[in-house]
C-alpha positions in Angstrom: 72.2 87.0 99.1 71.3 88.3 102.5 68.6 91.4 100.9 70.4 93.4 103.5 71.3 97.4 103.2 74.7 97.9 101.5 76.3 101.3 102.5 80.0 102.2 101.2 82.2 103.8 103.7 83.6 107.0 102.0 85.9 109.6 103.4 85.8 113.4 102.9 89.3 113.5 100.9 89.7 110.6 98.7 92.6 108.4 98.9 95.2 109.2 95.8 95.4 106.4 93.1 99.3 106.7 93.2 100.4 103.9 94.9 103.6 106.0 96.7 101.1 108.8 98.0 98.2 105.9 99.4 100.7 103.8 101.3 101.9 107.6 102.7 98.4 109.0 104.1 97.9 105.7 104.9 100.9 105.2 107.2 100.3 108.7 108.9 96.8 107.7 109.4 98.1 104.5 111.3 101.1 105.7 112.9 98.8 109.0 114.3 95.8 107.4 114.6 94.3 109.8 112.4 90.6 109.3 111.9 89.6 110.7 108.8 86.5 112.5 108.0 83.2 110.7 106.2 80.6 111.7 104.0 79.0 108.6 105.1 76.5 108.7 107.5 73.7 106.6 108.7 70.6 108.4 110.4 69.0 105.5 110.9 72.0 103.1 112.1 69.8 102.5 115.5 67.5 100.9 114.1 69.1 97.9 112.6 69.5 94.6 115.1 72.7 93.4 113.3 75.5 95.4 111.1 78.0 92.9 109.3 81.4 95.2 108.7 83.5 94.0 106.1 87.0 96.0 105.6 90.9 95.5 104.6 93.6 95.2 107.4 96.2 98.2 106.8 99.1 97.3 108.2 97.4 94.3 110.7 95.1 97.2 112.3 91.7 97.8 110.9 91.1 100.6 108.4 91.2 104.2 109.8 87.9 104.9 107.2 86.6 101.7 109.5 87.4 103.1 113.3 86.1 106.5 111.8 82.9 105.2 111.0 82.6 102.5 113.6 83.8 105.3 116.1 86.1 102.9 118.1 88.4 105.3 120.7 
């Protein structure tokens, strides 16, 4: 609707489809604050006025995929 760039956040090791070994990584990641590694990356991120994140909640925080990307500390 928008004609806006569409980039997919993707991380370095994919996430398992078994449910028992997701919730897992997913629960280190969160409990360590891991922040895993991307293959994503946008050279040209500084030149955009507005970026519109969209993501799950894990666990009521946001994604670690998310804070990796976004680089919150």
């Amino acid at each position: 609707m928008t004609g806006c760039d569409i980039v997919e956040i993707e991380v370095e090791e994919p996430y398992s489809s078994v449910y028992n070994e997701v919730t897992a990584r997913a629960r280190q990641e969160l409990d360590n604050d891991i922040r895993p590694a991307l293959v994503t990356q946008v050279e040209n991120i500084d030149e955009y006025d507005t970026l519109i994140v969209e993501t799950p909640i894990w666990s009521s925080r946001l994604a670690p995929p998310v804070k990796s990307f976004l680089v919150i500390k």
